[in-house]
SEKOLNU-642948 format. One line per 3 residues: for each residue x, y, z of C-alpha. Coordinates in nm, 4 decimals, padded with zeros to 6 digits. Layout:
<nodes>
X:Y:Z | ...;
</nodes>
This chain:
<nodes>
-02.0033:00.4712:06.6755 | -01.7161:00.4736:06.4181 | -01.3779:00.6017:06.3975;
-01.1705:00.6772:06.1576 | -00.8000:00.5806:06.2225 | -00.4697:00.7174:05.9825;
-00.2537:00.4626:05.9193 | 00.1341:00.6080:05.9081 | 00.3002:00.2997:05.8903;
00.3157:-00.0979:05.9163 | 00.4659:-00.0839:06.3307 | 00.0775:00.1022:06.4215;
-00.1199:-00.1655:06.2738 | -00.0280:-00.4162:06.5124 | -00.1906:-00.1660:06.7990;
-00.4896:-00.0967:06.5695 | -00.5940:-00.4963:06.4775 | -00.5724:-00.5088:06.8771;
-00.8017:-00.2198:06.9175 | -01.0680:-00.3603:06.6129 | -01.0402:-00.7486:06.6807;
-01.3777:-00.6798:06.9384 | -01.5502:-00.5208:06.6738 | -01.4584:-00.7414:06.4127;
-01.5614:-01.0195:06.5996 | -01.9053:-00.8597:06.6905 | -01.9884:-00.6936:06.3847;
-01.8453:-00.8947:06.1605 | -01.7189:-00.5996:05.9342 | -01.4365:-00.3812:05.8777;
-01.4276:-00.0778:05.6424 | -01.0696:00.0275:05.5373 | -01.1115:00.4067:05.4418;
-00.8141:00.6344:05.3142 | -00.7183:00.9057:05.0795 | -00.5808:00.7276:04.6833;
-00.2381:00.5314:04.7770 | -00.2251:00.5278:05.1304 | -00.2000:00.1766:05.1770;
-00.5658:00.0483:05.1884 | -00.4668:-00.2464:05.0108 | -00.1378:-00.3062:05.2271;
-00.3127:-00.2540:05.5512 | -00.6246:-00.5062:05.3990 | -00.3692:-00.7928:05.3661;
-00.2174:-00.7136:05.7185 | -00.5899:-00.7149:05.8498 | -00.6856:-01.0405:05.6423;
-00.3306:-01.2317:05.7816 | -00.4126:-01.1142:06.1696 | -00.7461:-01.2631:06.1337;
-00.6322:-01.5475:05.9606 | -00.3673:-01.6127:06.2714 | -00.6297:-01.5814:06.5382;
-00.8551:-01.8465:06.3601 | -01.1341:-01.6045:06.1845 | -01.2004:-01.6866:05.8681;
-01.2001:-01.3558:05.6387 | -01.3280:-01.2626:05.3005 | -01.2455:-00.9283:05.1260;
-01.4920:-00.7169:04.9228 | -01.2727:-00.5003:04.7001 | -01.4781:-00.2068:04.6385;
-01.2165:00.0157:04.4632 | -01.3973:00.0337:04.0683 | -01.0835:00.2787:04.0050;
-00.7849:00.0317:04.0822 | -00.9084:-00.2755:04.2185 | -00.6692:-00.5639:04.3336;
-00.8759:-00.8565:04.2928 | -01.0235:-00.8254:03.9360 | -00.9894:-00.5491:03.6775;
-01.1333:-00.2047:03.6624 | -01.4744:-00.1070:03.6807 | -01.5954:-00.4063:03.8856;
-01.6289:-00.4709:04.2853 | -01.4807:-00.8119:04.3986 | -01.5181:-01.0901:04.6581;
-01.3051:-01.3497:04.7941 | -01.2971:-01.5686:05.1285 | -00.8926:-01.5864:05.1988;
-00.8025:-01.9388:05.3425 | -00.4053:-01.8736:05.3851 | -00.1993:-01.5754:05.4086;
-00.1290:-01.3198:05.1578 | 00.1185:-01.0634:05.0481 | -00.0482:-00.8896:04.8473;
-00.3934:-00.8764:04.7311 | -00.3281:-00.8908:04.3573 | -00.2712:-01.2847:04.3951;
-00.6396:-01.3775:04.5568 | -00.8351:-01.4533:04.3358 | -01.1568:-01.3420:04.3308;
-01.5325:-01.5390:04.3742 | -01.7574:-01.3340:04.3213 | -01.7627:-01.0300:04.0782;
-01.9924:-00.7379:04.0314 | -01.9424:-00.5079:03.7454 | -02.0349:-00.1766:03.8230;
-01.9354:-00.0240:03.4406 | -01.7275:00.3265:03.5601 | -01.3947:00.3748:03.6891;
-01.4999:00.6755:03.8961 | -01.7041:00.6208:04.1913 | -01.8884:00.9658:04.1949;
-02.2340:00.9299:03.9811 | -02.2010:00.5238:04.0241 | -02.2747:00.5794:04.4168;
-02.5476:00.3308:04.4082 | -02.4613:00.1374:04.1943 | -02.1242:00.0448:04.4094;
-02.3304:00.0612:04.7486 | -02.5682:-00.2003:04.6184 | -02.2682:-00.4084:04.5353;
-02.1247:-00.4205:04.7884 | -02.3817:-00.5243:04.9858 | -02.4290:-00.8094:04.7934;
-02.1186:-00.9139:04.7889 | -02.0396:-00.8625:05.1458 | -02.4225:-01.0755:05.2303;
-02.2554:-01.3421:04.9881 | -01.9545:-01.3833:05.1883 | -01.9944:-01.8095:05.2417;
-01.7849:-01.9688:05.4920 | -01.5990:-01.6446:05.6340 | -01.7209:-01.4588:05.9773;
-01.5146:-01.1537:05.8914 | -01.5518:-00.9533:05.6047 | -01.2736:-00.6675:05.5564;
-01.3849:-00.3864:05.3107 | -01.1645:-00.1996:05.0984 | -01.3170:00.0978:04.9584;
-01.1634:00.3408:04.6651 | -00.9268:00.6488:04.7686 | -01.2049:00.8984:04.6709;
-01.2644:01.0889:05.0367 | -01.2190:01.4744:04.9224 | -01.4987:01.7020:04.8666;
-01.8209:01.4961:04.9401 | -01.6497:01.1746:04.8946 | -01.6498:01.1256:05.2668;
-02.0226:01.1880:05.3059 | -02.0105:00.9027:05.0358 | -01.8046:00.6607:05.2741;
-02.0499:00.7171:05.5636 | -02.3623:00.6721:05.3379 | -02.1441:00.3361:05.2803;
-02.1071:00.2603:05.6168 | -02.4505:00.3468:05.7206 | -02.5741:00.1280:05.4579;
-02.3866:-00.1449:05.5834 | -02.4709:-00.1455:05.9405 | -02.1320:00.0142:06.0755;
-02.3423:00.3264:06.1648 | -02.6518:00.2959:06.3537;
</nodes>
């Protein structure tokens, strides 16, 4: 089963890590989904530092080819996080994946396949947070549950 949760502000997310640490812990996964600048990147450090705190050890997959944190443009990246973080843009990323497009539709595959790998790849961590790209209008949502599907958060 998956839900989808909107994120209006940094006092929720407290509530929401609360909800998710169960499924984090079982599935191992989290996939951050939101509209372009909503604060998928913001809410993927709060995520990584709550997990850090109660002794996970977390890696991020940045999946956004459009305006990735991690590395630049056109690539998906990896990371385990070992202490906490402000902001994304200072972890530096371990594994890389160039994907060659800065738009996600056409390169569906291409980024699915990716981020599979990287999230398999994820050494050392038993959490991996996900942050995927902003594109959700028009059949970019059927696109985020093909991702989610592909990586076991669907059944």
């Amino acid at each position: 089963m998956a839900s989808f949760i909107f994120c209006a502000g940094t006092s929720i997310w407290k509530d929401i890590f609360h909800r998710i640490l169960h499924d984090i812990r079982t599935l191992g996964t989290v996939l951050i989904v939101g509209n372009t600048d909503t604060g998928k990147s913001t809410f993927a450090a709060y995520l990584i530092n709550e997990a850090l705190k109660k002794g996970l050890r977390p890696a991020i997959v940045d999946a956004d080819i459009g305006q990735g944190d991690l590395a630049p443009p056109n690539t998906i990246e990896g990371a385990v996080i070992n202490t906490p973080v402000i902001d994304l843009r200072d972890v530096a990323p371990s594994l890389i994946e160039f994907v060659g497009s800065i738009t996600t539709a056409g390169f569906e595959e291409s980024i699915i396949e990716a981020v599979k790998k990287l999230r398999g790849a994820r050494i050392s961590s038993n959490v991996c947070i996900i942050k995927a790209d902003g594109y959700v209008l028009n059949d970019g949502i059927n696109y985020k549950i093909r991702v989610a599907e592909e990586i076991n958060l669907i059944l």
